[in-house]
PALUM-240959 format. One line per 5 residues: number of its first residue (from 0); for each residue x, y, z of N, C-alpha, C, O. Coordinates in steps of 0.2 Angstrom, whole numbers. Example, Ala and Ser with C-alpha at 12.3 -4.5 7.8 and 13.67 -1.06 7.14 Angstrom:
<rs>
0) 66/-28/39/62/-22/39/66/-16/39/71/-17/42  64/-11/35/68/-5/36/64/0/39/67/6/40
</rs>
This chain:
<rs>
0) 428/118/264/422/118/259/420/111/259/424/106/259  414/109/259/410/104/258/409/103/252/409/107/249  407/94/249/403/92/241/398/96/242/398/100/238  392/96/246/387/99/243/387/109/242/382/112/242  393/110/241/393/115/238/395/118/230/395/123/226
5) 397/112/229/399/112/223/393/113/217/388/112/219  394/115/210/389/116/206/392/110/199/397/107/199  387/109/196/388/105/190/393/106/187/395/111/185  397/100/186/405/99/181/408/103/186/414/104/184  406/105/191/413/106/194/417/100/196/415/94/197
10) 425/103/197/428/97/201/433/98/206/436/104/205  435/94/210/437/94/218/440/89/220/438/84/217  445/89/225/447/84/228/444/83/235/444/87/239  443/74/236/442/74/242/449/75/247/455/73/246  445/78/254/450/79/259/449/75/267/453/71/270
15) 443/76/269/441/71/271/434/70/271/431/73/267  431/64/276/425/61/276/424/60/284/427/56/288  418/66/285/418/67/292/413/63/295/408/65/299  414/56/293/407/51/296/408/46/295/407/45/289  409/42/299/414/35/301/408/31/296/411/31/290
20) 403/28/295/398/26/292/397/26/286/394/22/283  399/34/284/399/37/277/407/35/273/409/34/268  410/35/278/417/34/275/419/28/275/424/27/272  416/24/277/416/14/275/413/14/269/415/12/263  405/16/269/402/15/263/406/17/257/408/12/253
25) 408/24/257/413/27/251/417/23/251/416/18/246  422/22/254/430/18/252/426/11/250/428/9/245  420/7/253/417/2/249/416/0/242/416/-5/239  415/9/239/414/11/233/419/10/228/418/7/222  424/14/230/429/14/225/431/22/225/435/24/221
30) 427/25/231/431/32/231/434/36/239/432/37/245  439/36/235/446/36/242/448/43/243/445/47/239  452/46/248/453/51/252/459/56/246/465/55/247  459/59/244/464/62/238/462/61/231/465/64/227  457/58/229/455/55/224/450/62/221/447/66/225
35) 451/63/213/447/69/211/439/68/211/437/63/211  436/72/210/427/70/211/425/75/205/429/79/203  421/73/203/417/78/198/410/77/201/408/72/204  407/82/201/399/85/203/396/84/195/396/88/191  393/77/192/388/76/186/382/81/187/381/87/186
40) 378/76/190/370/81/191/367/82/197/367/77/201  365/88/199/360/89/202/352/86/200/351/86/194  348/83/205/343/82/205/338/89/204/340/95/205  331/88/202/327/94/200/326/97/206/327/103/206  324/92/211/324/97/220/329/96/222/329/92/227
45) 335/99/220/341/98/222/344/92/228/347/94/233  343/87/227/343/82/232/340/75/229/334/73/231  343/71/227/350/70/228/355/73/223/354/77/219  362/70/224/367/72/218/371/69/216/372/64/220  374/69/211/378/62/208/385/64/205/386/67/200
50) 390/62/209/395/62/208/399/58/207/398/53/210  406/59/201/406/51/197/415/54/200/416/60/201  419/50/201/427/47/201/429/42/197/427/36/197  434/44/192/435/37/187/427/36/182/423/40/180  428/29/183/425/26/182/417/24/186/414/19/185
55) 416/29/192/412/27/196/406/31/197/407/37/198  401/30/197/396/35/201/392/34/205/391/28/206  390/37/207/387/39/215/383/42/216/385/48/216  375/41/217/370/46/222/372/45/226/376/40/227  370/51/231/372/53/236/366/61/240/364/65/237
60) 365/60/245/359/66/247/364/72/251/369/72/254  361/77/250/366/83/252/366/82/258/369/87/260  364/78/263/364/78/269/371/75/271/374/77/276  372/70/265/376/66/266/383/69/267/388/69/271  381/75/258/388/77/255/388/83/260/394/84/261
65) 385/86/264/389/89/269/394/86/274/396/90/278  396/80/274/399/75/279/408/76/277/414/74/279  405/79/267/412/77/265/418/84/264/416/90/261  423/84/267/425/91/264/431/89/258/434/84/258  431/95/255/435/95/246/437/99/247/436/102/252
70) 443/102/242/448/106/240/445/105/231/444/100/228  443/111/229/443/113/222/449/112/219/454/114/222  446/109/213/452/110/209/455/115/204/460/114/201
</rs>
């Protein structure tokens, strides 16, 4: 399962991050591989979407979050 399948306040664990590019920026962030994610909001044309860890949040474009695969929680 990918983030960009997720719906609002749902939440997930990342499992990996399938884009060497994508996955420097993320861990530059402050969100790591096992770390829980929460899905905030979708965008009105769905795209972008904003999902928070901790203390952090994140836009991010579904292009992106399909790069990423989760485990629901």
């Amino acid at each position: 399962m990918t983030l960009d399948s997720l719906k609002e306040n749902e939440q997930a664990t990342i499992i990996a991050i399938n884009n060497d590019g994508l996955a420097l920026q993320l861990l530059s962030m402050g969100f790591i591989l096992g770390e829980k994610i929460k899905l905030e909001r979708i965008a009105p044309l769905n795209d972008p979407i904003i999902i928070s860890s901790g203390n952090n949040y994140i836009s991010i474009r579904k292009k992106d979050a399909q790069q990423i695969t989760i485990s629901k929680s």
